[in-house]
N, C-alpha and C positions, 0 to 999 in steps of 0.2 A: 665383695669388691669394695673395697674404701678409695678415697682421695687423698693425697698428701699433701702437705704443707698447710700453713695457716691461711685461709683465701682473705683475711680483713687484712694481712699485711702488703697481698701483692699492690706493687705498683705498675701501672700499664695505663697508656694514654688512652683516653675514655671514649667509646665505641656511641654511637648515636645507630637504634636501628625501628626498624617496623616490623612486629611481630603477630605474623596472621597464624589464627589457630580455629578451631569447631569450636563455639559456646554452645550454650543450652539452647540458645533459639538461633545458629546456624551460624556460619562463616563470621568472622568478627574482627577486631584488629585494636593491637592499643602500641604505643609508641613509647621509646623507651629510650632511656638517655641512661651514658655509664656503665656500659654493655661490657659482660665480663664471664668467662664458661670456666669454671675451676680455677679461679681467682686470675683467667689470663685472657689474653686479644689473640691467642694463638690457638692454632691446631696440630696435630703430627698428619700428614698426610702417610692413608693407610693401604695406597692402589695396590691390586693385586690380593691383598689380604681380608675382603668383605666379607667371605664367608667361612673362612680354614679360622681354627683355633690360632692365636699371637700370645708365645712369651714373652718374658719378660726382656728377655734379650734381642729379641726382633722387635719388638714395640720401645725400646729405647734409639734403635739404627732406624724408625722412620722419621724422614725429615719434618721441620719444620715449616709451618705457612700462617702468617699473621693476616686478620681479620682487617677489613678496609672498607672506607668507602665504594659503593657500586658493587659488593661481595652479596651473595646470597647462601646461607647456612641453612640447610633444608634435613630434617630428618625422613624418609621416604616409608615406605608401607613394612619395608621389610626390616623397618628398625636401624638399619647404618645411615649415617649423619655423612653429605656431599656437600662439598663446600662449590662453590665457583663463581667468575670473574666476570661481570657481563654478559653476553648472550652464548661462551662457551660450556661445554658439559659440567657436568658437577664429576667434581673428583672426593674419591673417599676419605674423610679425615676423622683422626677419634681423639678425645680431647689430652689437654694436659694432665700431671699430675695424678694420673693411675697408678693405683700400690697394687703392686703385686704380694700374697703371699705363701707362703709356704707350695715355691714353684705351679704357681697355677698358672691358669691360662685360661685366654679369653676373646670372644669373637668381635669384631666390629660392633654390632648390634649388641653384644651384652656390654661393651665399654659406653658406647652412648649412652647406656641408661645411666650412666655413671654422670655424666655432664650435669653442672647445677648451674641453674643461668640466673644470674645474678643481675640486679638491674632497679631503676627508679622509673615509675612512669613519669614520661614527661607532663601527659595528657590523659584526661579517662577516656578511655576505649568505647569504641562503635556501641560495645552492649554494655557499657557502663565497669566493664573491670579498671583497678586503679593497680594493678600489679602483673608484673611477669608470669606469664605461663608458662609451665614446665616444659620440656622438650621432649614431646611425645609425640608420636608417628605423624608424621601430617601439618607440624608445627615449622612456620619457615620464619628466618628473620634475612631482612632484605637494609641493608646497611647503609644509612644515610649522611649527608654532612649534618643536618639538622631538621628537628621534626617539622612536619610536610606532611598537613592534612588532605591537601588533593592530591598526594601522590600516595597518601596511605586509601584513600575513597576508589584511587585507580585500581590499585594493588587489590584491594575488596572486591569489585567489581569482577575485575579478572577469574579470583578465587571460586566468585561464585560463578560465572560463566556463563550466565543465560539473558534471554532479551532485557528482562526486569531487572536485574545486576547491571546492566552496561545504559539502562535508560535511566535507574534511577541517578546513576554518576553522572547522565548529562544532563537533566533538568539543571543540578546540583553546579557543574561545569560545562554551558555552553562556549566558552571559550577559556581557553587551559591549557596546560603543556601539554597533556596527554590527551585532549580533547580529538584529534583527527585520527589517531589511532583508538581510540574508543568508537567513533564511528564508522571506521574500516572494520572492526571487529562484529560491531554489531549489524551491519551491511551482510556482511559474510554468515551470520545467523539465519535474517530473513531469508537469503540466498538457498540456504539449507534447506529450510524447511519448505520456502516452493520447491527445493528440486525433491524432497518428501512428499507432496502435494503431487505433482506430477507421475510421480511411479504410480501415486494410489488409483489418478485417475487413469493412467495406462493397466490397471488391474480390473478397477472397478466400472469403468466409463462414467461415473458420476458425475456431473455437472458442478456439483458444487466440491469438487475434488478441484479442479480445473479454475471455479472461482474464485477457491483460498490460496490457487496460485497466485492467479492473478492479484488478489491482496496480499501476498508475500511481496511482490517484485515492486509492489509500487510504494508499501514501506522502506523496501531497498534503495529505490530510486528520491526519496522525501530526504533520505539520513544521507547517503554519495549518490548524485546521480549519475546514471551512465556507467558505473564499475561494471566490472569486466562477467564477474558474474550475474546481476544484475542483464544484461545486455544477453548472453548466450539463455537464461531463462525466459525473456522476453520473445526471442527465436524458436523457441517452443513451444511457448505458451501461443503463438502466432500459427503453428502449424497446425494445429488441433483444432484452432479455432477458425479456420480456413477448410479443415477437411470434416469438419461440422457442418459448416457453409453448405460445403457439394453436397453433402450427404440429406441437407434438409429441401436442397433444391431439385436436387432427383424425387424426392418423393414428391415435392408440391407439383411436379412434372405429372409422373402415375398419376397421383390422384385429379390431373387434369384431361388427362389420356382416358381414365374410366369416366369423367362426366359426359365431354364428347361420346361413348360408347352408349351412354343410356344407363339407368337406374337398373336396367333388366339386366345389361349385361356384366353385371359388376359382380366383383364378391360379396358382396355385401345381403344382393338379392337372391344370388344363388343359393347363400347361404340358409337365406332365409326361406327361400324355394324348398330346401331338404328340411327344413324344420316343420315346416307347414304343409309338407305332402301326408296324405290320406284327410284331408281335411278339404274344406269350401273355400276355406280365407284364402287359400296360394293361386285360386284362380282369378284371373281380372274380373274386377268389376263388370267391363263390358260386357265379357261372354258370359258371365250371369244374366247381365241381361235383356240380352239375345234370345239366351237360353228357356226365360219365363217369359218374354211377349211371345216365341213359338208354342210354347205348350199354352197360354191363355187363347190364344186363335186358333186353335186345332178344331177341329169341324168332330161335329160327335157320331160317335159309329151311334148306327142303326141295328137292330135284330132283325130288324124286314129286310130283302133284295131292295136295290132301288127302282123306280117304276122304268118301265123298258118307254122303248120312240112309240107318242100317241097315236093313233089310226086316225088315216082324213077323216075328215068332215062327213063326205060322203059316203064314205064305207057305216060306219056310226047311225047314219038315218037312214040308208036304205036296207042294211043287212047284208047284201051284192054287190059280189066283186067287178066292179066297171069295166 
């Protein structure tokens, strides 16, 4: 696949964009002034045609769509290049100045490779590049009046998507254009990850399942307080920790139920009653020792009769029964 025409002669009024792409050490952005894909500000929009082979003669009959401010040009996973306008869909478009030859033909995705983005940074980039990245899967450019480092730090932030991403842009911007929609966003993370906290401790019963809820919702509540999520987690995190409550105060109940009963009549001594059966220890103290002042006072047997009722007095000295 080649490109045609000379791309240093086009003339085309000059594109201002932000171009986020993967570096070596992760999500990254550089800003680019004079913005230009095969020497042109325009695309052929290619709907319908994303994935089926396009000749030359159907890829000359797709119309035209020039690049603009608030445009987002996104190459996506499966290689076709969406262009679109604000917060509607991306529509398919493949670049200018594709040569066709010798009747070939070619898909959405094999034209994008063909796209060569032409461009000056305005500024060094997040990880220090000082030039345009190629348009390779995953690389978006988001089309600006003029470079806009807190709207490219937003756009970062975004890209990368997680608490760290969206906190580090607000140390960076506590007040900014995009400042309350970053903490809406990052709201709606803590939000997540208590209502992750939650299922684990409806799994697990853990305690500190329940606890790292509770410290999700109240990061939630520091960054928006009161949003909507925020508030329906708090309502569960409230139900759990009420039916905790009952459940700790039935037992302090029982276990007040067996002290009234007595030490004997508990589980605790029963239990210990069957551990300690065939042994001395499981009997009371007491009736031990009942058991040994009876056998110390026991009167001792004799091998002689005992002596029978004495004869009076008189029988004894005279020998004659009176």
């Amino acid at each position: 696949m080649a490109v045609s025409g000379p791309l240093s002669q086009a003339k085309e009024p000059p594109l201002t964009a932000i171009e986020l792409f993967d570096g070596a050490s992760g999500p990254a952005y550089v800003q680019l002034a004079d913005v230009q894909i095969n020497g042109k500000a325009e695309m052929r929009v290619c709907t319908g045609a994303e994935s089926g082979a396009v000749e030359k003669s159907a890829y000359n009959k797709f119309p035209k769509t020039g690049l603009g401010t608030g445009g987002v040009l996104e190459r996506g996973a499966d290689g076709v290049l969406r262009y679109s306008q604000g917060e509607g869909p991306g529509t398919c478009v493949v670049p200018e100045n594709i040569k066709f030859e010798h009747n070939a033909t070619f898909t959405a995705a094999q034209m994008a490779d063909a796209a060569d983005l032409r461009a000056r940074a305005a500024a060094p980039g997040s990880d220090g590049s000082a030039a345009a990245q190629p348009m390779k899967n995953g690389v978006k450019l988001v089309f600006v009046a003029a470079p806009d480092v807190e709207q490219a730090e937003y756009l970062l932030a975004a890209r990368i998507g997680n608490v760290a991403g969206w906190r580090n842009y607000l140390t960076k911007y506590p007040t900014a254009a995009h400042t309350d929609t970053a903490k809406k966003t990052l709201t709606g993370l803590y939000v997540a990850a208590g209502d992750q906290a939650m299922d684990a401790y409806r799994k697990s019963g853990a305690y500190a399942d329940l606890a790292n809820a509770r410290t999700q919702m109240n990061l939630a509540h520091d960054t928006v307080p009161n949003s909507a999520g925020e508030v329906k987690l708090a309502g569960e995190i409230k139900t759990s920790l009420e039916a905790l409550t009952s459940k700790a105060a039935k037992e302090i109940e029982a276990t007040k139920r067996h002290s009234r009963r007595g030490a004997r009549g508990s589980r605790i001594w029963r239990t210990r009653r069957a551990w300690w059966r065939g042994s001395t220890w499981w009997i009371p103290r007491s009736r031990l020792r009942r058991a040994r002042a009876t056998t110390r006072h026991r009167p001792m047997m004799h091998t002689k009769p005992r002596c029978t009722r004495p004869k009076p007095r008189w029988a004894a000295s005279s020998g004659t029964k009176r």
